[in-house]
N, C-alpha and C positions, 0 to 999 in steps of 0.2 A: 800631506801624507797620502798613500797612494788609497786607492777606495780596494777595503779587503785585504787589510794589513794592520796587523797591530802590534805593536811593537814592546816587546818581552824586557828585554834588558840593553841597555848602552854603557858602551866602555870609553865614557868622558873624559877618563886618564891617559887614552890613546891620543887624542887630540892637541894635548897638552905634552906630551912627551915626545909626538912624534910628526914632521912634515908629511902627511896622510894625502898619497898621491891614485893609480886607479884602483876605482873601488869595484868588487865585484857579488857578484851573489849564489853565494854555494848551497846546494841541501846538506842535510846531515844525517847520519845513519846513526838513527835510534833504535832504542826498543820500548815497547809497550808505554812501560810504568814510568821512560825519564819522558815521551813524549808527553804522558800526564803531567807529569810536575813542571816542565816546560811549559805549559797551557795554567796550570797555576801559578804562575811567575817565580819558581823555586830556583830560579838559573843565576848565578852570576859569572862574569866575563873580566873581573878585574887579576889580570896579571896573565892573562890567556894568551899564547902565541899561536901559528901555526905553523907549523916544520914538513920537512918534505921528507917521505920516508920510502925505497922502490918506487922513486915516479908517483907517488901519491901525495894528496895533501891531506894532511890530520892534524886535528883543532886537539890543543894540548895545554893542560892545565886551565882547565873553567872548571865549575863546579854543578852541578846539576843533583838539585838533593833529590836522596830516595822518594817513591811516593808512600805515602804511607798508607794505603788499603790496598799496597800490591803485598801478597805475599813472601816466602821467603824466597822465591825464585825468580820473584822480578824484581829481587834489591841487587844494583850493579855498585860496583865501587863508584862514587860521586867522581872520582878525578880522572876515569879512563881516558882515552885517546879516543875519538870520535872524528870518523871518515867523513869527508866534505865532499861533495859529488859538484862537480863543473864538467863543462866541455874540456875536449881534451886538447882543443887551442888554448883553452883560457888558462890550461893546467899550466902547460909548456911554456908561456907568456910568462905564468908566474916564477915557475921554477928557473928561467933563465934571467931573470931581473933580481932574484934572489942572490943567485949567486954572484954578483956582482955587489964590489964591496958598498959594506953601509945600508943595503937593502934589506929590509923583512916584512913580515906578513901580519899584520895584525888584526881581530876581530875587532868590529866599529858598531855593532849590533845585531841583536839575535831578534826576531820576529816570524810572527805566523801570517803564510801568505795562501788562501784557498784549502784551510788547515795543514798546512803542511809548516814543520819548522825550516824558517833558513838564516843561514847567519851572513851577513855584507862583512865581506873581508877587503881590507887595503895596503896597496901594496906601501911601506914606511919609510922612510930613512928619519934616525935617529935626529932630535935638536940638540944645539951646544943652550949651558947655562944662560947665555945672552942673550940668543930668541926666546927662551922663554920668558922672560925679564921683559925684552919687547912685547910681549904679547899681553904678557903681564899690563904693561905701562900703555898700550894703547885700550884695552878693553875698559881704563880705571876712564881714561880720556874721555873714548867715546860715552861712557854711562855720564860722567858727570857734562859734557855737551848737550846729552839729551835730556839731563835734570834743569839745565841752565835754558834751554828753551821750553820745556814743560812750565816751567814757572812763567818764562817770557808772555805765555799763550793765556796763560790765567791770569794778568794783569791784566790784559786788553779786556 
């Protein structure tokens, strides 16, 4: 982990659901009260996409709960749409690998970097039933390989 980062939420279901190819690192445009609840670990990322909307990228469907010693004026809806800040190479990279079929954009995790919230977004393509079966069936592999020489290592 990088020094002066810490890491808020992971969206492990991305991983599993999806061949996760370049990864990149956006800010996010908050306000006050969700970047407190963010800094409390109040965020979650499961079922989150990112969509393109006028040339922009917006993080859509996370959840960011209200905080609770903000006021009434700094409770936002938990499910808004939340603008992701990149270069505007990195924008156009993504929006034209997007459009191409099979592609999307998905959040891989939200972390605080020099106080600042940012979330690593990757660009996706979708798995069929069978990779994940494979992935399934080697991860069972590798663990019980390295139970079978953990044990090897303790007889000697």
């Amino acid at each position: 982990m990088a020094e002066g980062r810490k890491s808020i939420a992971r969206n492990r279901k991305a991983a599993h659901d999806y061949h996760l190819g370049e990864r990149y690192e956006a800010g996010l445009v908050l306000t006050g009260s969700e970047i407190k609840s963010i800094r409390a670990n109040k965020f979650s990322l499961q079922d989150g996409y990112v969509e393109e909307r006028a040339g922009e990228l917006w993080l859509v469907n996370v959840h960011v709960s209200p905080y609770e010693q903000s006021g009434i004026y700094g409770r936002m809806d938990p499910m808004r749409p939340r603008k992701l800040l990149l270069h505007r190479r990195e924008m156009a990279r993504i929006i034209s690998q997007t459009r191409q079929k099979g592609y999307t954009v998905v959040p891989t995790e939200v972390y605080l970097k020099g106080g600042r919230a940012k979330v690593e977004i990757a660009l996706a393509k979708g798995k069929r039933l069978y990779d994940k079966r494979a992935d399934i069936a080697k991860r069972d592999s590798d663990r019980e390989i390295r139970q079978a020489m953990k044990e090897r290592l303790q007889e000697r």
